[in-house]
C-alpha positions as CSV (number, residue, x, y, z in Angstrom):
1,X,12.8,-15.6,12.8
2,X,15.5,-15.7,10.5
3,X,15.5,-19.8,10.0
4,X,11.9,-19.1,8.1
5,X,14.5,-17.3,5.6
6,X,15.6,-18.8,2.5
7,X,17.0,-15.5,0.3
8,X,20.9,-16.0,1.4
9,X,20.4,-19.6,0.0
10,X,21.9,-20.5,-2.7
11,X,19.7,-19.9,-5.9
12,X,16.9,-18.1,-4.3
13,X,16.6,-14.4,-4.1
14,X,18.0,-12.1,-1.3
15,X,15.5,-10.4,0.5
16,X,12.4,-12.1,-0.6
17,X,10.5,-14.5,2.3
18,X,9.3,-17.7,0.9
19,X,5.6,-18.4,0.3
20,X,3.1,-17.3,1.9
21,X,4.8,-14.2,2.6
22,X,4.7,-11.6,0.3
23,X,7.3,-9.2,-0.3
24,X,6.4,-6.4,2.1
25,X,6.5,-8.6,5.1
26,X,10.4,-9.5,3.9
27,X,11.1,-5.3,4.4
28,X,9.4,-5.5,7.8
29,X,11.6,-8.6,8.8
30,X,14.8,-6.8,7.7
31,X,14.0,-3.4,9.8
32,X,13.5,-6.0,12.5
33,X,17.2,-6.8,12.3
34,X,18.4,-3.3,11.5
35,X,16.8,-3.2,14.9
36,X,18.1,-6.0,16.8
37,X,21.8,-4.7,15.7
38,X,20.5,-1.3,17.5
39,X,19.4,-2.4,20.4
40,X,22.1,-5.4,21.0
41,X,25.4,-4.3,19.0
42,X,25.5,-7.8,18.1
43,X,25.9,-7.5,14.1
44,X,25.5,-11.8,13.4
45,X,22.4,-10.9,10.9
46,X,24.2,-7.7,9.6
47,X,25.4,-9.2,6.2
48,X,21.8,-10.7,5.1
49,X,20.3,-7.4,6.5
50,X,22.3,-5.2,4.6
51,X,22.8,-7.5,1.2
52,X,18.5,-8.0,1.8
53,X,18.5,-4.3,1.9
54,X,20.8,-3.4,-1.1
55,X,19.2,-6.6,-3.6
56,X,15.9,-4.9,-3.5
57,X,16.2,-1.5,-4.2
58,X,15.3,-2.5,-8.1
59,X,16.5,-0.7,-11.1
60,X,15.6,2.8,-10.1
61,X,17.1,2.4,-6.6
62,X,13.8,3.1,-5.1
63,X,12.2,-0.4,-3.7
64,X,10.2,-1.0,-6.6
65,X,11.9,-3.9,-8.1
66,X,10.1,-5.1,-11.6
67,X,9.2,-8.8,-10.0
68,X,6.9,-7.7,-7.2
69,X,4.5,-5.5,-9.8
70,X,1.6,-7.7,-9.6
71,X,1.3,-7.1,-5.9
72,X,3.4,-3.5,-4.8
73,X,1.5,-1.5,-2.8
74,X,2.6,1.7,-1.7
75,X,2.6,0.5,1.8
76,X,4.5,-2.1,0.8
77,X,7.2,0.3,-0.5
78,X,6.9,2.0,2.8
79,X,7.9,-0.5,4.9
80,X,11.3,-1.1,2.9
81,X,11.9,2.9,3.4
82,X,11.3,2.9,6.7
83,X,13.6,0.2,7.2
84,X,16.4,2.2,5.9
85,X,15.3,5.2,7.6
86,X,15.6,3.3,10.8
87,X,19.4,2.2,9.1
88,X,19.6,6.2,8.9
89,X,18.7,7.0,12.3
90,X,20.7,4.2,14.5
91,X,23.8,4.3,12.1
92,X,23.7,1.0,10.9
93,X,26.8,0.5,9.3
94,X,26.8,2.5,5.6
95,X,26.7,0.4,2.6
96,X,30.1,0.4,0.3
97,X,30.3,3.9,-1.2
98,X,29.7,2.4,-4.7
99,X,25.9,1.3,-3.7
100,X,22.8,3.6,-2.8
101,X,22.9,4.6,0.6
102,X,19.9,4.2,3.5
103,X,18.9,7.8,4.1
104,X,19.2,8.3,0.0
105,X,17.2,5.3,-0.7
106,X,14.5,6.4,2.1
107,X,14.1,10.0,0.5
108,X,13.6,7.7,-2.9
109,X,10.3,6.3,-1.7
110,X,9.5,9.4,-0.4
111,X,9.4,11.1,-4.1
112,X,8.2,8.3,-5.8
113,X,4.9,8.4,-3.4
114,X,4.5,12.3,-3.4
115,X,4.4,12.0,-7.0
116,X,1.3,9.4,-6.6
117,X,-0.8,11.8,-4.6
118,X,-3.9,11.7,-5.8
119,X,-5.9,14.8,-5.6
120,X,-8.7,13.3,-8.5
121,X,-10.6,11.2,-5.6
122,X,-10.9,12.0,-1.9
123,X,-9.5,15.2,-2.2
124,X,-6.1,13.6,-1.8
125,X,-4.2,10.4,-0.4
126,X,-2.1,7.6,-1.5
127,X,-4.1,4.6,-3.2
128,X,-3.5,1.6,-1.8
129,X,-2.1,-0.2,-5.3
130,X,0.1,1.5,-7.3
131,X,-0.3,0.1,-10.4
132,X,-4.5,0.6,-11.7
133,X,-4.0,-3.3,-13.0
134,X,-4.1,-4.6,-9.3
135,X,-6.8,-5.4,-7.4
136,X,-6.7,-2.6,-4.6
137,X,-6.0,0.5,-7.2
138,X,-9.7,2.1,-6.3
139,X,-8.7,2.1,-2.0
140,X,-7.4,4.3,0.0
141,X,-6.4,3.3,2.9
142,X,-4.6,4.5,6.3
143,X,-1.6,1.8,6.6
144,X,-0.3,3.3,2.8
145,X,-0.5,7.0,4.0
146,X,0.6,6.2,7.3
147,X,4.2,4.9,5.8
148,X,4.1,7.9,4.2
149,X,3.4,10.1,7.2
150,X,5.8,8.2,9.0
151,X,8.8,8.8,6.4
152,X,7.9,12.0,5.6
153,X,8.5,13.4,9.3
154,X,11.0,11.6,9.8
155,X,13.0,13.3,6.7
156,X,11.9,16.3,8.4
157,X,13.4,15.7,11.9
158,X,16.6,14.3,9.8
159,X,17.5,16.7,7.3
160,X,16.2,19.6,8.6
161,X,13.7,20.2,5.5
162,X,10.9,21.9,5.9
163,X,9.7,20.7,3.0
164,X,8.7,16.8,4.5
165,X,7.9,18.8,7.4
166,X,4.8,20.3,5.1
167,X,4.0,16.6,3.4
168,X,4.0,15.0,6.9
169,X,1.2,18.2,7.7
170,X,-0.7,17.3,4.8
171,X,-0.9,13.7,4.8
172,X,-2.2,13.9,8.5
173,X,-4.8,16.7,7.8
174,X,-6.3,14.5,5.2
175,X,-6.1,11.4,7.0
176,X,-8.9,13.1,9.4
177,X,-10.6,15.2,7.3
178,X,-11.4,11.7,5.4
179,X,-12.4,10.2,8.5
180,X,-9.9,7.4,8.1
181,X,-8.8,9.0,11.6
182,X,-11.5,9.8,13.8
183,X,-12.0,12.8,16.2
184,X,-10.4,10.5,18.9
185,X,-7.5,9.3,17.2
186,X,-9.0,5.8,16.3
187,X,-8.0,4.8,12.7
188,X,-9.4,3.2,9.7
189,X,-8.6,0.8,7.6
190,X,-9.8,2.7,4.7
191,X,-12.1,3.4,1.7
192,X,-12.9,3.5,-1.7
193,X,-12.3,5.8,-4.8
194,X,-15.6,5.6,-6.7
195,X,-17.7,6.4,-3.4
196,X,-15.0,9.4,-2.8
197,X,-13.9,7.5,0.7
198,X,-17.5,7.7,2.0
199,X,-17.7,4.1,3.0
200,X,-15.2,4.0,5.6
201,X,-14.1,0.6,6.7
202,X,-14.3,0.6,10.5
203,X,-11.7,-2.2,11.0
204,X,-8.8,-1.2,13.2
205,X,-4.6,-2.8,13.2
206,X,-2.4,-2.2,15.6
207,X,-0.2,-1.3,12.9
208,X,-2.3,1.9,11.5
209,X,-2.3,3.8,15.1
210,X,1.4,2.6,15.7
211,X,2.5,4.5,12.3
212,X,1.2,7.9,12.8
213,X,2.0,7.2,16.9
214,X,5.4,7.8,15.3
215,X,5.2,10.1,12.6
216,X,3.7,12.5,15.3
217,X,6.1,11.7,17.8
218,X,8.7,13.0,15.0
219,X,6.7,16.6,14.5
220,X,6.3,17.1,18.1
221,X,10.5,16.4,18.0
222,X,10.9,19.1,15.4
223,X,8.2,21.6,16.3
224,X,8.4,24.0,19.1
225,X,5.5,26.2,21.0
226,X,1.9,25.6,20.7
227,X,2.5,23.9,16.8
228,X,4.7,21.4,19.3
229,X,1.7,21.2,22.3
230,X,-0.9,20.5,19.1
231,X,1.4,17.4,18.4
232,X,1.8,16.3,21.6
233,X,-2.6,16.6,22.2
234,X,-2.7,13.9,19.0
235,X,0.5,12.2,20.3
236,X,-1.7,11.5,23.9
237,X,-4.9,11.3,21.8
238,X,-3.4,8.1,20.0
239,X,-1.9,6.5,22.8
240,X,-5.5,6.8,24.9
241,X,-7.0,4.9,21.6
242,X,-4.1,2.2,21.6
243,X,-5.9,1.0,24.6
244,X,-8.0,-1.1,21.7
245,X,-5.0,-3.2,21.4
246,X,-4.1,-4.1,24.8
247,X,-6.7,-7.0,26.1
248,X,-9.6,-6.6,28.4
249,X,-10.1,-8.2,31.4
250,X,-9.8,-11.9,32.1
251,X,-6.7,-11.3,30.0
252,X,-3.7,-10.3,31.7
253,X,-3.3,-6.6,32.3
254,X,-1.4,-4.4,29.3
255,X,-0.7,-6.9,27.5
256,X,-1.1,-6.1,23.2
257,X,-3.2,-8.1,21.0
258,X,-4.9,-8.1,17.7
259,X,-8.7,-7.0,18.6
260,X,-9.6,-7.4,14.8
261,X,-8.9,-11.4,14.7
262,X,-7.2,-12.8,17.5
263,X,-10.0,-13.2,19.7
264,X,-12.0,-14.7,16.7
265,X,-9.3,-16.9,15.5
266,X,-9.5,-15.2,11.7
267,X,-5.8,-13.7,11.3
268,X,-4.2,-14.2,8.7
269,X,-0.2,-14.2,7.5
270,X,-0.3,-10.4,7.2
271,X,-1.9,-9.9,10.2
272,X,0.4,-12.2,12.5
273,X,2.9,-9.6,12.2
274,X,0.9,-5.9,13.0
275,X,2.0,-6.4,16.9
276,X,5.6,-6.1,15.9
277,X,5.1,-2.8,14.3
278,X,3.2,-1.3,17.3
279,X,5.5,-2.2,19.5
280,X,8.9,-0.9,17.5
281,X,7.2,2.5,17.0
282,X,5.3,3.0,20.8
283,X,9.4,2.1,21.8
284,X,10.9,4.6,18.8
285,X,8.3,7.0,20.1
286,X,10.1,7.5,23.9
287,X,12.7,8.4,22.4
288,X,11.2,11.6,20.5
289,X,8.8,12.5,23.3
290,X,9.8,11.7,26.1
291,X,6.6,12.5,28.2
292,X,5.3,8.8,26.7
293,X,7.4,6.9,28.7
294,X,5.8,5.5,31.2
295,X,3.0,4.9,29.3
296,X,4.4,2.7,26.7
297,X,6.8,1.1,28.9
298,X,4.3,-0.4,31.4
299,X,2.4,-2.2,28.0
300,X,5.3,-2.6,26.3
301,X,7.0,-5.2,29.5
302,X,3.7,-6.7,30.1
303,X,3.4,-7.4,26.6
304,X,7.1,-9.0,26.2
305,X,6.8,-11.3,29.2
306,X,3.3,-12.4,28.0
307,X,5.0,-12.5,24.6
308,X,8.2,-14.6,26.0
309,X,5.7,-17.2,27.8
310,X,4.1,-18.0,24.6
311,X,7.7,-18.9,23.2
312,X,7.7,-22.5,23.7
313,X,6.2,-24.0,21.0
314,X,7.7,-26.7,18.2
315,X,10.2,-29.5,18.7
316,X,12.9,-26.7,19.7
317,X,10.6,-25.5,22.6
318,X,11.4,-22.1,21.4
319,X,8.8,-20.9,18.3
320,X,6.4,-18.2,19.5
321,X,2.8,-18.1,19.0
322,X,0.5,-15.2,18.2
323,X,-1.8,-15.2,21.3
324,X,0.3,-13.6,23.8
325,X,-2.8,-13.1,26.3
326,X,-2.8,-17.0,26.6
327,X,0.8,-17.1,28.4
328,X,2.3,-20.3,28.4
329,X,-0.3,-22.0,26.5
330,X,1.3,-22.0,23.3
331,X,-1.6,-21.3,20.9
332,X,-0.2,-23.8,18.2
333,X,0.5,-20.6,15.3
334,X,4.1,-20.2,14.0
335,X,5.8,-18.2,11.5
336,X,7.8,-14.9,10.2
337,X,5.3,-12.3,12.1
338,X,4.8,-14.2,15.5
339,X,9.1,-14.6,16.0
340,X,9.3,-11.0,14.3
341,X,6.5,-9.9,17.0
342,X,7.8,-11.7,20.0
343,X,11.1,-10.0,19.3
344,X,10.1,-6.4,18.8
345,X,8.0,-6.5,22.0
346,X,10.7,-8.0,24.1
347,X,13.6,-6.0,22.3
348,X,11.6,-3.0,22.6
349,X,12.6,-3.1,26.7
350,X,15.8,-2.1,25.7
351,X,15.0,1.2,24.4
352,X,16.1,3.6,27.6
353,X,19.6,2.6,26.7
354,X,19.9,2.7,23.2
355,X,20.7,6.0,21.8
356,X,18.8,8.5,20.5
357,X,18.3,8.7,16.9
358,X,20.8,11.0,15.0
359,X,19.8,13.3,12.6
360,X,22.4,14.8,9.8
361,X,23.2,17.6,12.6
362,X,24.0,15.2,15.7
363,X,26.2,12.9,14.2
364,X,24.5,10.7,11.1
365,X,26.6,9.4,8.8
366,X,24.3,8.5,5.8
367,X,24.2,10.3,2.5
368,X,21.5,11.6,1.2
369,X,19.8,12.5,-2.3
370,X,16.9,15.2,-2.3
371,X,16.5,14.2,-6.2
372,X,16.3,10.1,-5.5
373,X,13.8,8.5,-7.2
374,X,12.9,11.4,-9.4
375,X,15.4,11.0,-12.5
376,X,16.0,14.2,-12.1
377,X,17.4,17.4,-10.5
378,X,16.1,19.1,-7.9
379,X,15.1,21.8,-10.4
380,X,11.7,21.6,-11.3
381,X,11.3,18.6,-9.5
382,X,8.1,19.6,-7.6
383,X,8.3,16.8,-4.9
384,X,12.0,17.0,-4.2
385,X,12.7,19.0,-1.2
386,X,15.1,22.1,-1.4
387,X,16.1,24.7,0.8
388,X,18.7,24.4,3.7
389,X,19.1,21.6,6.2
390,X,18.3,22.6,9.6
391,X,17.9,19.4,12.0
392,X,16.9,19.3,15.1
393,X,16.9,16.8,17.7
394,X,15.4,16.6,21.2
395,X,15.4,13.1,22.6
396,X,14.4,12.2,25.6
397,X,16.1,11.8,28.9
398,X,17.1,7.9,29.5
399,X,15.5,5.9,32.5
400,X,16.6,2.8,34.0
401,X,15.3,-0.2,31.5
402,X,12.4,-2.4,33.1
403,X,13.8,-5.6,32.1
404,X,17.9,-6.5,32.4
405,X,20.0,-6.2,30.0
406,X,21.5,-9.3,29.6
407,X,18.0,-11.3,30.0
408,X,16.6,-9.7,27.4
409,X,19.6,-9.9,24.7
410,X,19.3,-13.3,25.6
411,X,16.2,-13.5,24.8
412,X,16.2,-11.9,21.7
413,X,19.2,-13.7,20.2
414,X,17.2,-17.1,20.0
415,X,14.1,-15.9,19.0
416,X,15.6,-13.7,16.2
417,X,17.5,-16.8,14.9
């Protein structure tokens, strides 16, 4: 994955992917490695990680860096904050105290999209755009609040503040009172502004269900009682609709694909990358409620050895394709979100011994700022969260991993490289 890199090279820019990769896909690569570090202790990629991570905050220290304007999306700002909340949570080593720090820079994306919600259309939601110049400002869409959703409750479960505890609420009670979610936990891609979200775009990602799969997984972590049962119905709800994503018969059994293209042939660069992101949170989620287990753990090593067999392509024998349903038949594809997906599936077997993510009460290290983002104090400052910090943290019980150890380090040191 990280030979398609050129940002530690000299002249080009740290944390930006070469064409045709647009900058949000660079974030997603980099929370990759925060990963692998997690998962393997081995901290090779650690330096272009964290100088990736630290080069793009931009000016304001919130991932909004003044060269990406014609194409920053919220979502795309999502994904760089939840790559340093994932720094947050697994301790990746702390920056130098003289540089913004991961949980600091995730409650910075945080404030700068509460402050976008955007009660004028739809009752609510994130646009997809942030800036009304680029083509995308007039749609709302469900990958956009999902990052949102997902960092939200994650802040919650982190700092203890109820405060993202009530944004994480109210981004998912608009996501189905839109009908960007439906009744049985299928999601959206989104709509737009001048119909007031009436023409819902039935396409579904892996990527949209794997977010909120997540963020719930969080809320039913930090909840307790029937408020905690009601998140783990919509946590069991989501998983029962993620069957979308794991091919029908001929196909292997439970093993993840793209229903929206893959079958069709149409993905695109973007979309070459959505498995990864399902399969990083459905792992993540195990973690947070542990009743998922088995569930996720049966797709998710299906998925890596189908994923693994299609790792044979290009004159190293060792680039993975897309079409993991195929086996060994490499499918010819290659590129940043087929090694990035073949590694989060296969790395994701590792989850029952990693450790569970730390909050600011069981052991994290990373400073925060309630004010980031804002310019501001937390007086006044409607979207910055105040009261005391109160984490909790319930993580799951550890079961023996499906895959060994070793193997699958191995495995994901080559393709990660």
């Amino acid at each position: 994955m990280v030979h398609f890199y050129t940002g530690n090279n000299t002249g080009d820019v740290p944390g930006n992917l070469p064409a045709p990769y647009y900058w949000w896909e660079a974030g997603a690569m980099f929370g990759t490695l925060v990963d692998y570090w997690y998962y393997t202790g081995d901290d090779a990629y650690n330096e272009i990680t964290t100088q990736a991570l630290l080069f793009q905050v931009g000016p304001d220290k919130d991932y909004m860096p003044p060269n990406q304007t014609k194409t920053l999306g919220n979502d795309d700002q999502g994904f760089w904050g939840m790559a340093v909340m994932a720094a947050a949570e697994q301790k990746y080593p702390d920056p130098p105290a003289d540089q913004p720090q991961w949980l600091a820079l995730a409650q910075a994306v945080f404030n700068r999209q509460a402050e976008r919600w955007d009660t004028q259309f739809c009752n609510g939601g994130l646009r997809w755009q942030i800036f009304s110049f680029n083509t995308g400002y007039d749609y709302k869409n469900s990958i956009s609040n999902g990052c949102f959703f997902n960092l939200a409750a994650r802040l919650a479960v982190y700092t203890g503040n109820q405060t993202y505890a009530d944004w994480a609420n109210k981004v998912y009670d608009w996501i189905s009172h839109t009908g960007m979610m439906s009744p049985t936990y299928h999601f959206y891609d989104g709509a737009h502004t001048a119909l007031n979200c009436s023409d819902i775009n039935g396409v579904e990602w892996t990527y949209n269900v794997g977010v909120f799969l997540l963020g719930a997984a969080n809320m039913y972590n930090l909840t307790q009682g029937a408020e905690q049962q009601l998140w783990k119905a919509r946590i069991n709800g989501m998983l029962n609709s993620s069957s979308l994503f794991f091919a029908p018969p001929p196909s292997p059994p439970n093993v993840m694909w793209e229903q929206a293209c893959e079958p069709h042939g149409t993905c695109d660069t973007d979309n070459y990358s959505f498995k990864a992101y399902l399969s990083r949170w459905m792992a993540a989620t195990t973690k947070l409620a542990p009743f998922t287990y088995d569930f996720v753990m049966l797709r998710l090593k299906a998925s890596a050895t189908a994923a693994a067999a299609q790792c044979s392509g290009g004159a190293s024998g060792t680039l993975c394709g897309m079409k993991w349903t195929q086996g060994s038949t490499y499918d010819g594809s290659t590129g940043v979100g087929q090694q990035m997906g073949a590694l989060s599936v296969i790395q994701a077997n590792l989850i029952t011994n990693a450790s569970a993510p730390v909050s600011q009460n069981t052991g994290g290290t990373s400073q925060g700022d309630a004010s980031a983002g804002t310019g501001a104090s937390n007086e006044g400052n409607p979207t910055a969260p105040k009261g005391a910090i109160t984490g909790k943290d319930k993580a799951g019980a550890g079961i023996l991993t499906t895959l060994t150890l070793i193997g699958v380090i191995g495995g994901c040191w080559w393709m990660v490289s």
